[in-house]
C-alpha positions as CSV (number, residue, x, y, z in Angstrom):
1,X,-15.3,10.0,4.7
2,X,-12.7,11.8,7.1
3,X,-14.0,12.6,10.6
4,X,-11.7,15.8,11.7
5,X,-10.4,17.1,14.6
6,X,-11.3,20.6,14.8
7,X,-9.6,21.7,18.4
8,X,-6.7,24.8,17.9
9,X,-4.7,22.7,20.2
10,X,-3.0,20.0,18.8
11,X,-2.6,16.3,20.4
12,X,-0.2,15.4,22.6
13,X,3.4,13.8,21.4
14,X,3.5,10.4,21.5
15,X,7.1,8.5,22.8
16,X,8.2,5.1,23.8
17,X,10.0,3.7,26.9
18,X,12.7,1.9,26.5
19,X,10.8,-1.0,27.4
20,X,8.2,-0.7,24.7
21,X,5.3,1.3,26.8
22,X,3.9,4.1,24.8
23,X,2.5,7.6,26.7
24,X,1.6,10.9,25.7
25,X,4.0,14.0,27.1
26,X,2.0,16.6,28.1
27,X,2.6,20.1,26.6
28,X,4.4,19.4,24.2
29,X,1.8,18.5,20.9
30,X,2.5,16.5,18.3
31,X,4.8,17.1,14.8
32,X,4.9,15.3,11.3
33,X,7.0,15.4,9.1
34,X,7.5,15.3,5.0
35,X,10.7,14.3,3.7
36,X,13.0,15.2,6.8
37,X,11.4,18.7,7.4
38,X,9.3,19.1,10.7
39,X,5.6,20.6,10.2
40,X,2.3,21.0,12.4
41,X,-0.4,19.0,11.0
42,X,-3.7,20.9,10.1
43,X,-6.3,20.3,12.7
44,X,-9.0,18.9,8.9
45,X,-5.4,16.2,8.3
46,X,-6.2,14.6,11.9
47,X,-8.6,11.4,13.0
48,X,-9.2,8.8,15.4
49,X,-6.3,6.7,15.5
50,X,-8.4,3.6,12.7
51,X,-9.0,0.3,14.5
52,X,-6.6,-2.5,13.9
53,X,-3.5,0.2,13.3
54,X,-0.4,-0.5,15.0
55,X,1.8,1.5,17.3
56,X,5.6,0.8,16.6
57,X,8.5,2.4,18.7
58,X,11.5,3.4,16.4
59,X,14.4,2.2,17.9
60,X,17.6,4.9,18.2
61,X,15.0,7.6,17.4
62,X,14.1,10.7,18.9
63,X,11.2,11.7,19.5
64,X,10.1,15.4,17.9
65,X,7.3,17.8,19.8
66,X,6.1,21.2,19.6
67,X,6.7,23.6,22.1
68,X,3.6,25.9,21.7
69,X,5.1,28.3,24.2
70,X,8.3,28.8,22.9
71,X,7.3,28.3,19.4
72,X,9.4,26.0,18.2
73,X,10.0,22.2,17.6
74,X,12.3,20.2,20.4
75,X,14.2,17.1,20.1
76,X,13.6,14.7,23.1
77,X,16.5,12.6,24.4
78,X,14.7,11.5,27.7
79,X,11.5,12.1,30.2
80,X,11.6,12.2,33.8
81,X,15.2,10.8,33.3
82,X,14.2,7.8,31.4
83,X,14.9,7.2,27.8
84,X,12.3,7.7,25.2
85,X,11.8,7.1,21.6
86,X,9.8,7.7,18.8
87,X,6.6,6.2,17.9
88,X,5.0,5.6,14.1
89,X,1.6,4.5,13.5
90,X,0.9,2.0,10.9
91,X,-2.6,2.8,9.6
92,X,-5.5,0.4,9.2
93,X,-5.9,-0.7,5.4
94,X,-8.1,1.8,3.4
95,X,-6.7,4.9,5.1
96,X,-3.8,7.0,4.0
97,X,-0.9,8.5,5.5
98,X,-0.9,12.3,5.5
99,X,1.9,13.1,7.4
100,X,5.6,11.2,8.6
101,X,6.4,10.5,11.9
102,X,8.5,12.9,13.2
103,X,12.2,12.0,15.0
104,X,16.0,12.7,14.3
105,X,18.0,9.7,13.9
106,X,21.3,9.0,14.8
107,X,24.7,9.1,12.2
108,X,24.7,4.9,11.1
109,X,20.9,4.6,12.4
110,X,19.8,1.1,10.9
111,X,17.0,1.4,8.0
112,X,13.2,0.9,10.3
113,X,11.2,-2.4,9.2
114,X,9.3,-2.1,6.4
115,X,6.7,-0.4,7.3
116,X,4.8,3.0,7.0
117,X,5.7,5.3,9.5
118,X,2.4,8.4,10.7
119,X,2.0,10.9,12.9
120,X,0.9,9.9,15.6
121,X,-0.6,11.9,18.7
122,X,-3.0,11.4,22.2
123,X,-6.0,13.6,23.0
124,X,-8.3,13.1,25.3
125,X,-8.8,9.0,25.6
126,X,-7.7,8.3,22.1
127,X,-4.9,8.0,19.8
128,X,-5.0,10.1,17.0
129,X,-3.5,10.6,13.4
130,X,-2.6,12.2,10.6
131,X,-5.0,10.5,8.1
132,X,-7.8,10.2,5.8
133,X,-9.9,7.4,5.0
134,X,-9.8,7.2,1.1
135,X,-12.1,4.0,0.3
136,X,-15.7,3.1,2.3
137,X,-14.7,-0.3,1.3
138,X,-14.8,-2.7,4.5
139,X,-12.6,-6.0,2.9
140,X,-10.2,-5.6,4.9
141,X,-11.2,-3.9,8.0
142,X,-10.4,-5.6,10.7
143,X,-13.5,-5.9,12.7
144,X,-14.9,-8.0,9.8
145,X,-12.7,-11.0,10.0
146,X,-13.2,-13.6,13.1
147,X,-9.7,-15.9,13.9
148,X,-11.7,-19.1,14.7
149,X,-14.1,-18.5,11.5
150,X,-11.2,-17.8,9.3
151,X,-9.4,-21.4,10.7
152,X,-12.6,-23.0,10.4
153,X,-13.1,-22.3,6.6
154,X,-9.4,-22.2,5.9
155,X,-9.2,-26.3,6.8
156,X,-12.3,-26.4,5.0
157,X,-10.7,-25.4,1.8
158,X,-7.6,-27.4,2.2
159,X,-10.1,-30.4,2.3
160,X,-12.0,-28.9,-0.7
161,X,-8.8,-28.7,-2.8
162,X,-6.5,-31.9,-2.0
163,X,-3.5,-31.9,-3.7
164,X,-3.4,-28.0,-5.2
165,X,-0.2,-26.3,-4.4
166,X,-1.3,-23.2,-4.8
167,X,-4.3,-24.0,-2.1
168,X,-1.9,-25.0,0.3
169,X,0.3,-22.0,0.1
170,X,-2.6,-19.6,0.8
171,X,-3.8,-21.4,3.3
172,X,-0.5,-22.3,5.2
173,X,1.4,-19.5,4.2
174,X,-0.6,-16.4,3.7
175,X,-3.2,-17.3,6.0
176,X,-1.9,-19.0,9.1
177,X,1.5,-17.3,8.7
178,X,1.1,-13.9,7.6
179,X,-2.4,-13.8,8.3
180,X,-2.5,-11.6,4.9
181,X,-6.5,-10.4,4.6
182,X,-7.0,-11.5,1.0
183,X,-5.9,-14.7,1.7
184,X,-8.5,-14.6,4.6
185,X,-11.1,-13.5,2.6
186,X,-10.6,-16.0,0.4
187,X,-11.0,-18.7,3.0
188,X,-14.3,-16.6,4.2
189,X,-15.3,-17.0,0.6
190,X,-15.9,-13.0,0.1
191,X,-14.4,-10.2,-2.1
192,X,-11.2,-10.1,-3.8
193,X,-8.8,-13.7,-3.6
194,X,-5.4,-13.6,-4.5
195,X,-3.5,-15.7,-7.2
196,X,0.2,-15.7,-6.7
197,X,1.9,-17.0,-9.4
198,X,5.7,-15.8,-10.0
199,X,9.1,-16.4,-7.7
200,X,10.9,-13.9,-9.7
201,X,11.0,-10.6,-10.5
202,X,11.9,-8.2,-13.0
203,X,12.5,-4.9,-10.8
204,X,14.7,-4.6,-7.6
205,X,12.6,-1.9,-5.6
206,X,14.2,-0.6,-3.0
207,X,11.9,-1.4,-0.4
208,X,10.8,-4.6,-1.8
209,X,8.7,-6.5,1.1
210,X,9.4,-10.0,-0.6
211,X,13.4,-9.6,-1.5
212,X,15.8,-8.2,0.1
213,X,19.6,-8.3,-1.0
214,X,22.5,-7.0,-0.1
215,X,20.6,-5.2,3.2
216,X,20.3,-5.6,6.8
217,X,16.4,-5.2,6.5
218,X,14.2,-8.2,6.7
219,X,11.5,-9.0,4.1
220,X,8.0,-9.0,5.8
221,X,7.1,-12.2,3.7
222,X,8.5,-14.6,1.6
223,X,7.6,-15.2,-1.8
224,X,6.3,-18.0,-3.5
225,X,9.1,-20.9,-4.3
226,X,6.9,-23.1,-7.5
227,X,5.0,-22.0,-10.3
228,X,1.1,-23.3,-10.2
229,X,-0.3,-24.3,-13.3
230,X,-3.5,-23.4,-14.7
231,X,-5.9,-25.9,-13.5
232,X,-4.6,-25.6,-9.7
233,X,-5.2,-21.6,-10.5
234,X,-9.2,-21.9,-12.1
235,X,-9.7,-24.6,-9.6
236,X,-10.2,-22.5,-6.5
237,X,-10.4,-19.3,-8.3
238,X,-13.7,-20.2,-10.7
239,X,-15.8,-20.9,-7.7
240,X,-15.0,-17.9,-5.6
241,X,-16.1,-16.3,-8.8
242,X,-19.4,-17.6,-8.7
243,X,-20.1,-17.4,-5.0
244,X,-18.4,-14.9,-3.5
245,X,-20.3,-11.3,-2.9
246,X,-18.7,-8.5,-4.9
247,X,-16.0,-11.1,-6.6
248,X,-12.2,-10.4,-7.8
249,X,-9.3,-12.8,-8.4
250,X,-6.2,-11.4,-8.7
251,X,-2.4,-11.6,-10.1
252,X,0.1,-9.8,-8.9
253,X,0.5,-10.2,-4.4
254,X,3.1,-9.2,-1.7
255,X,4.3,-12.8,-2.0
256,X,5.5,-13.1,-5.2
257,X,7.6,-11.4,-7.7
258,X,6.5,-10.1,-11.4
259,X,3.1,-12.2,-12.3
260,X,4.2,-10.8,-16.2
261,X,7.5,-12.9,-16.5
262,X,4.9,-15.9,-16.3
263,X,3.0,-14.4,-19.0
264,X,1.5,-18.2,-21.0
265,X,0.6,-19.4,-17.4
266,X,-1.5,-16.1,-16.7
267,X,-2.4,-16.0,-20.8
268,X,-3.9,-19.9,-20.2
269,X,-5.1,-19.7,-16.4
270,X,-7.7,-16.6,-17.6
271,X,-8.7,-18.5,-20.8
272,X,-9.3,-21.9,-18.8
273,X,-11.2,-19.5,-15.7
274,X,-13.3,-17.8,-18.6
275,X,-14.1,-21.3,-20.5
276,X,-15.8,-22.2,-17.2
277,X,-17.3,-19.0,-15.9
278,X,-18.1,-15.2,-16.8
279,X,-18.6,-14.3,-13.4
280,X,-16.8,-12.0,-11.4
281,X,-13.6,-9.6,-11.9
282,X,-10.0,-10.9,-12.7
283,X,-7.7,-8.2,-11.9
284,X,-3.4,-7.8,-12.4
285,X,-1.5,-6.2,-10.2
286,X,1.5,-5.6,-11.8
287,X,5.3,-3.4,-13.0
288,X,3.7,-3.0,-16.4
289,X,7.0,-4.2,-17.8
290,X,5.5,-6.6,-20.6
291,X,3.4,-4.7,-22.9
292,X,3.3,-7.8,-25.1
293,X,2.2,-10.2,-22.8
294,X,-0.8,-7.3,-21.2
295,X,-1.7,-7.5,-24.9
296,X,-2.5,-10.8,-25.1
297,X,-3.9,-11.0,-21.7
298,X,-6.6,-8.3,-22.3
299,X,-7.7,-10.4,-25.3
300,X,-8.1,-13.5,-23.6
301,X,-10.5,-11.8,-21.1
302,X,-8.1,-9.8,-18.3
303,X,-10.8,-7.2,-16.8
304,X,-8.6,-4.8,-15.2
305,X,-5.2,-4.0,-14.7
306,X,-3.5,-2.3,-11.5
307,X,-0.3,-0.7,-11.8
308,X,2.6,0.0,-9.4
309,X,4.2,3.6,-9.5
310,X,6.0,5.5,-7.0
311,X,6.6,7.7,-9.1
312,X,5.0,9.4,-12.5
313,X,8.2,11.1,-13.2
314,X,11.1,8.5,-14.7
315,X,14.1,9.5,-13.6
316,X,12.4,9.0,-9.7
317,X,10.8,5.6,-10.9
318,X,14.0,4.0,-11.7
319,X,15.9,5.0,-8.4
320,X,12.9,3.4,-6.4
321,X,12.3,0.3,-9.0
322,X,15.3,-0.5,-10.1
323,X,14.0,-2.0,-13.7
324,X,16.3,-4.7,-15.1
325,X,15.1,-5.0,-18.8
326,X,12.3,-3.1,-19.7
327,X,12.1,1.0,-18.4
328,X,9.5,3.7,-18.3
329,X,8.3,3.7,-21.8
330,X,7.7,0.0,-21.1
331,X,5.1,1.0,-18.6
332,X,3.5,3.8,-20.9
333,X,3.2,1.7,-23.9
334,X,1.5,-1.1,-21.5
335,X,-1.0,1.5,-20.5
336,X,-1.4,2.8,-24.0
337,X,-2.2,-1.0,-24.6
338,X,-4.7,-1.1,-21.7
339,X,-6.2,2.1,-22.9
340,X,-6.8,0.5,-26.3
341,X,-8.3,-2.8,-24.9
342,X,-10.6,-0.4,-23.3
343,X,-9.9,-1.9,-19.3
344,X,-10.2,-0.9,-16.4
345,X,-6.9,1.2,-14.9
346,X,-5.2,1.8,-11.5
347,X,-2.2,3.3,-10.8
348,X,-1.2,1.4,-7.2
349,X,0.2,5.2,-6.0
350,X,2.8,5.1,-3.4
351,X,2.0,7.5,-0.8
352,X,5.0,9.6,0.5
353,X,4.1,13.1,1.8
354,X,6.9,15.6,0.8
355,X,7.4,14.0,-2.8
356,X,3.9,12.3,-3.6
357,X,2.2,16.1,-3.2
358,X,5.4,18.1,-4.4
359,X,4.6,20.6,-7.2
360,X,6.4,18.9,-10.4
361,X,5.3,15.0,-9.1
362,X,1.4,16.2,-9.6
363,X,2.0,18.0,-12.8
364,X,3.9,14.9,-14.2
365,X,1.1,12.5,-12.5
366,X,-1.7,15.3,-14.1
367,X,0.3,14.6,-17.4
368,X,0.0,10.2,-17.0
369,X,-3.7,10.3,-15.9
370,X,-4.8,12.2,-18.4
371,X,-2.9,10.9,-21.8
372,X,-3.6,7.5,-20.4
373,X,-7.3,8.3,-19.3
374,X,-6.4,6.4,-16.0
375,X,-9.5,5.5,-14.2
376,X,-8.4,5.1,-11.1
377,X,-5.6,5.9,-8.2
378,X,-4.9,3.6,-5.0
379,X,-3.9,5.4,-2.6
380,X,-1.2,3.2,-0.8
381,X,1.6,4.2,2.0
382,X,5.1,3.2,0.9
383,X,6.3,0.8,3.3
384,X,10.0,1.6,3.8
385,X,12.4,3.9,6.0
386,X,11.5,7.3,5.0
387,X,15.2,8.4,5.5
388,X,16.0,5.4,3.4
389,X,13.7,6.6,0.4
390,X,14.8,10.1,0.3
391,X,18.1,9.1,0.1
392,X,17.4,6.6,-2.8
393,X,15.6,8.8,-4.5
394,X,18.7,11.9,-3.7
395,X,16.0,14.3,-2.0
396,X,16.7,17.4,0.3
397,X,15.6,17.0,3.2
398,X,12.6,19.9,2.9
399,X,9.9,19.9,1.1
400,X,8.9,23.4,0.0
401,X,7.1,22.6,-2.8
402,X,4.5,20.0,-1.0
403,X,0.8,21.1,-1.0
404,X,-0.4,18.3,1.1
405,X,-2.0,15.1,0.6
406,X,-6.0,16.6,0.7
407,X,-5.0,19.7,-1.3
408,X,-3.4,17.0,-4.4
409,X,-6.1,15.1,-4.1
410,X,-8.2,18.2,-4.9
411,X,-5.6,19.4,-7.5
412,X,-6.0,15.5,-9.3
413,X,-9.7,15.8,-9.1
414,X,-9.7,19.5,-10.6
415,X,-7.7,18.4,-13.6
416,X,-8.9,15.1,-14.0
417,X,-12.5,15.4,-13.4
418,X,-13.9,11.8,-13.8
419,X,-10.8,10.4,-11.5
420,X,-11.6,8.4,-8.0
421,X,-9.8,7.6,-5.2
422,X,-9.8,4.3,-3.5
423,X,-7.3,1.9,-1.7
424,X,-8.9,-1.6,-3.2
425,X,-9.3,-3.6,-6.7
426,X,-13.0,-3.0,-7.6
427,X,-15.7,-5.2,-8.6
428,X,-16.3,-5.1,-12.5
429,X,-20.0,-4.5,-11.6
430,X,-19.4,-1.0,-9.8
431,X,-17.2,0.6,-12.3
432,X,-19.0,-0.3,-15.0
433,X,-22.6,1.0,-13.5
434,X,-20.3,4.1,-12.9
């Protein structure tokens, strides 16, 4: 699925004005980074920049290039005697970062947006980065979803659902706010819908996108504020069911906090959706933190469960998550519970080059994927400071251990044979023809 550049000449760097324009400076090519250690990207790590990716300028960051003639990395303070900064791209859903934008930042530099942060370069009449496409999956590209269609059917299920909270908040909220592409397929009546459920939370992750305390760094989105009750859930969720192409419902979104610490709301809202309907996939996105409650949910007719790891090694996962009353064997013995219930598994894997592909993170990840007999890893770019999480997580600022995103992948693949890749929940109907 990756289309490679194959040219020995890498793309130009990318910087920013200090008015926001974005232009390539010619001869010097463009650097990535893992953890806080400059590399060159390998000519098979590049593509096309994906459509509907964003360009963002780092503010108070420099800009790093390579100097092919003099062999060695510069830092730039200014062109043509104008300020410049860096630039990250922020890749189109179903792709995956391989490399870290490269800059220096200042002493007291304020943590970036929550975002993820790539490569990125210019060549020729195209943007290009380091990436690879890691699900053929098109629900959320963004040539597939039309702004007057999605307002059109997104008042048309506001009148279809008078009166359900939950309705209202997706439409109002997620889609005409945020305009988050579940919520928008949803309203298109197609793929996977989302179900949030929870205001709280049982973890404080460090770069949380829904909660942020005690930080200067704004949340992207806000979470949900009520709790919906069953019927308001199966209303609008047992339909797309029926109807929708390729159908998922899931617990567990960006707006929300732990969908477990509302375990008899999720526990009645699948039996009610399954008293009315076989169809379709319902899907949890979730900490794991509750083996007791994913118990009874895989017996009241939960398909498959997604969980979120940054980490397979402990000590790592706490410093990110933050856990406040469960820990890691929490999460194993929720698995192990899974396993037993014989569902469907994801591990939602934050990518972060540097750690992600470091030497001891893929034995230990080898190690969960195989007692665990996970079925399948997401692929998803942390969305935080990557200076902020290597100093949450205390780590150096090289990587010397780091194989690479492809080569792990391979190294996965190699010693967990029937493993796949993706970005996206599923349908039940494709992994179980698998």
């Amino acid at each position: 699925m990756q289309h490679s550049i194959s040219n020995t000449r890498l793309p130009w760097l990318v910087v920013s004005g200090a008015a926001g324009q974005i232009f390539e400076i010619p001869g010097l090519e463009m650097a990535g980074m893992r953890l806080r250690e400059q590399r060159l990207p390998d000519p098979a790590e590049l593509i096309p920049l994906p459509f509907g990716s964003a360009l963002f300028q780092l503010p108070q960051r420099r800009p790093i290039g390579y100097d092919r003639s003099q062999d060695q990395f510069l830092v730039l303070d200014e062109f043509e005697g104008q300020p410049v900064f860096a630039v990250g791209a922020f890749i189109a859903p179903a792709y995956t970062q391989i490399l870290l934008a490269a800059y220096q930042s200042p002493p007291g530099a304020e943590p970036l947006p929550l975002f993820a942060y790539s490569a990125v370069g210019w060549r020729g009449e195209q943007f290009i980065t380091a990436g690879v496409r890691v699900d053929s999956d098109i629900r959320q590209d963004p040539a597939y979803f039309n702004g007057r269609l999605i307002e059109q059917q997104a008042a048309a299920l506001l009148a279809r659902f008078p009166g359900n909270r939950l309705v209202e908040h997706l439409v109002e909220n997620c889609v005409r706010r945020y305009a988050c592409p579940a919520a928008q397929n949803l309203a298109l009546g197609r793929w996977e819908a989302p179900i949030p459920t929870s205001p709280a939370c049982n973890a404080r992750c460090v770069g949380c996108i829904s909660k942020q305390n005690g930080t200067c760094v704004p949340e992207t989105q806000q979470r949900i504020r009520f709790v919906p009750t069953p019927e308001e859930i199966a209303e609008y969720t047992v339909p797309h069911l029926e109807t929708a192409p390729r159908p998922v419902v899931s617990f567990g979104q960006g707006c929300e906090g732990e969908p477990l610490l509302q375990g008899e709301l999720l526990e009645a809202a699948i039996r009610l959706i399954r008293s009315r309907t076989a169809s379709g996939t319902i899907n949890l996105n979730t900490n794991a933190s509750r083996p007791e409650v994913i118990d009874r949910l895989c017996v009241a007719g939960l398909d498959s469960l997604r969980v979120s790891l940054n980490s397979a090694r402990p000590d790592y996962y706490r410093a990110y998550y933050r856990p406040a009353g469960y820990d890691w064997p929490e999460v194993a013995e929720s698995l192990r519970i899974a396993r037993r219930h014989k569902r469907w598994i994801s591990l939602n894997y934050f990518i972060f080059p540097g750690f992600t592909d470091d030497r001891e993170e893929i034995a230990a990840l080898i190690d969960l994927v195989r007692d665990h007999k996970i079925d399948y890893i997401q692929m998803r770019n942390l969305n935080i400071d990557p200076e902020w999480y290597c100093d949450a997580l205390g780590l150096g600022p090289a990587a010397p251990h780091a194989v690479g995103i492809l080569s792990w992948m391979e190294q996965i693949r190699t010693k967990a044979p029937w493993i796949r890749f993706g970005y996206f929940n599923p349908p039940k109907e494709e992994w179980q023809a698998a």
